[in-house]
C-alpha positions, 0 to 999 in steps of 0.5 A, a space after each residue: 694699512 690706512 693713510 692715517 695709520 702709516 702717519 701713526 706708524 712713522 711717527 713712533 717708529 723712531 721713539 728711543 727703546 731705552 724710553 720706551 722701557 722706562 715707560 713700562 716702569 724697567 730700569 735701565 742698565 748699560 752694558 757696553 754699548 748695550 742696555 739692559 731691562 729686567 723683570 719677573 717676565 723680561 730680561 730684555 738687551 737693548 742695542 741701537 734700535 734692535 732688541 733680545 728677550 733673554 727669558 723668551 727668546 723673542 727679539 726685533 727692532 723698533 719701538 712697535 715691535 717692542 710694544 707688541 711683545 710687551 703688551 700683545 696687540 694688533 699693528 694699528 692699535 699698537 701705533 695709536 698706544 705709542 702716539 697717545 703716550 709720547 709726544 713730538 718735540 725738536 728733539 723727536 718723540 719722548 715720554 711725557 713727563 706729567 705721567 706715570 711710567 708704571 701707568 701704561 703697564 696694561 695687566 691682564 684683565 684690561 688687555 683680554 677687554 679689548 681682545 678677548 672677549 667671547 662671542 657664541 655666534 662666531 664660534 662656528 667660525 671658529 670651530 671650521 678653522 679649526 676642524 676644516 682648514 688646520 684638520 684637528 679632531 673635532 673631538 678634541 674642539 668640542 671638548 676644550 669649548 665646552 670647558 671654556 679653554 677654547 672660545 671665539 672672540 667678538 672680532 669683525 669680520 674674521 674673529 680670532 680665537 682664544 686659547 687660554 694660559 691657565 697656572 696648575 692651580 686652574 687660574 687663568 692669568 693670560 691668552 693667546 690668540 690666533 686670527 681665523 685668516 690663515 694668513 694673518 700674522 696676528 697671534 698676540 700673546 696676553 698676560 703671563 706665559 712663565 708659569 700659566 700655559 695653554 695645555 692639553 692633557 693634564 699635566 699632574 698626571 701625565 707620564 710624558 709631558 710635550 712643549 710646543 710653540 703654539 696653541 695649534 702646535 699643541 692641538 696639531 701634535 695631541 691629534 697626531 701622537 696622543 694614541 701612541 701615549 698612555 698620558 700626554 699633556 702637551 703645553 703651548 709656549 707662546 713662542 720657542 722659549 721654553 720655560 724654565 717653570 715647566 722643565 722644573 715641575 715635569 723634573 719634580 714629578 718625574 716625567 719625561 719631558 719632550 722638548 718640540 719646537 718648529 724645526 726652524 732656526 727658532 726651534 733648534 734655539 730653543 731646544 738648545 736653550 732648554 738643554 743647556 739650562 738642565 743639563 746639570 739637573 740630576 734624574 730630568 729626562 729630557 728629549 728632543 722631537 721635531 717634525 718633519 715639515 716646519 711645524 706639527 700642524 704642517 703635519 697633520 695636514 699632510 697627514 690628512 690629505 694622505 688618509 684621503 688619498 689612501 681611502 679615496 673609492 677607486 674607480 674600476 673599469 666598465 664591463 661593455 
């Protein structure tokens, strides 16, 4: 991190979250010691500096955080968001009163300008990340790039790739990103994730409906269990929160649905969430699946590595 962005970082860190909010247009409501924020995609608590996400089950503490999960974005440049939109007084950081809240509610559209906008000649990298490093049939990556699904954006030097949410109209109104670094944590979620979804399958037809917490979580699990389905779909959440939509079309099309999460603390809320919220609907056929290891393409990893071992040639012993 850059000396100037850690100034940046310092600087906003502090700015109040119920500000914060009414910057992106929620109103406010006190709950005891808490605050509360509501919208068609948030229904966030506030209590000091830490924050819940009810209806995604994410949360964290600090205002960069909370720009994060509102808007998507990397750490840099969610800082400089922050800096251009509050200012310093005696009394800290406060939002500027000559603008507009509802103004900085970046949609969409404007979000997948700056992060997602395709580039061909990284998609080699992207497709080897993908095939080499998380072991997905390659099958399955040329096919969801030929359709457009899956695509390389025009990052420097290590581009991310695009996955994105479509509605079950075929509409695209939001993405998720994952950075070719294996070990970056940058994996923003942009635009809508209630009712559009990264998905493998199609999930019209599909007898058994799959929701994982993740693009490669879904690609990981289509690869290990898709032979063992008649018609999977396998739906990415962007996070371990399940959504509420989802359940209600697979319960209206009578499918069995499959609730897979990580098998982390995250998982096992999210499982439990999904649970409680169905159980009073009659006919719904709903299970739990958790992987082994942390996550399903922990699995299909180890998966690989034991085919190799299983086919390697042995070596047999010199006749003198």
């Amino acid at each position: 991190m850059s000396a100037t962005t850690q100034q940046t970082a310092e600087q906003v860190r502090g700015i109040p979250l119920q500000e914060l909010l009414r910057w992106h247009g929620f109103k406010m409501r006190r709950e005891g010691v808490s605050f509360r924020a509501r919208s068609d995609r948030h229904n966030i608590v506030v209590t000091g500096n830490k924050w819940f996400d009810n209806k995604t089950g994410t949360g964290g503490a600090g205002a960069i955080d909370l720009q994060m999960h509102l808007c998507g974005g990397d750490f840099q440049t969610t800082c400089h968001v922050l800096a251009e939109g509050f200012r310093p007084t005696g009394a800290g950081l406060v939002f500027p009163p000559d603008k507009n809240p509802a103004s900085r509610r970046r949609p969409f559209e404007e979000l997948a300008a700056q992060y997602a906008v395709p580039s061909l000649a990284n998609w080699p990298i992207a497709r080897d990340y993908l095939v080499e490093t998380r072991k997905i049939e390659p099958a399955i990556v040329h096919e969801l790039h030929g359709r457009g699904s899956i695509y390389a954006n025009n990052h420097q030097p290590n581009p991310g790739i695009v996955f994105l949410h479509r509605t079950p109209h075929g509409k695209v109104e939001g993405a998720t990103l994952r950075d070719t670094r294996h070990e970056s944590s940058f994996r923003p979620c942009l635009g809508n994730k209630l009712t559009a979804w990264f998905v493998l399958g199609d999930l019209a037809t599909a007898e058994t409906v799959a929701a994982v917490e993740s693009p490669i979580e879904a690609l990981s699990y289509h690869t290990l269990f898709a032979s063992k389905h008649d018609r999977l779909a396998v739906v990415s959440c962007a996070g371990s929160f399940v959504p509420e939509e989802l359940m209600a079309q697979t319960r209206d099309r009578r499918q069995n649905f499959v609730v897979a999460l990580n098998n982390d603390d995250a998982g096992e809320f999210g499982w439990q969430r999904a649970w409680d919220s169905t159980v009073d609907w009659p006919g719904f056929k709903i299970s739990s699946e958790c992987p082994r290891r942390n996550d399903w393409n922990a699995d299909l990893v180890a998966s690989a590595r034991a085919a190799r071992v299983t086919h390697a040639p042995q070596r047999h012993p010199l006749h003198l």
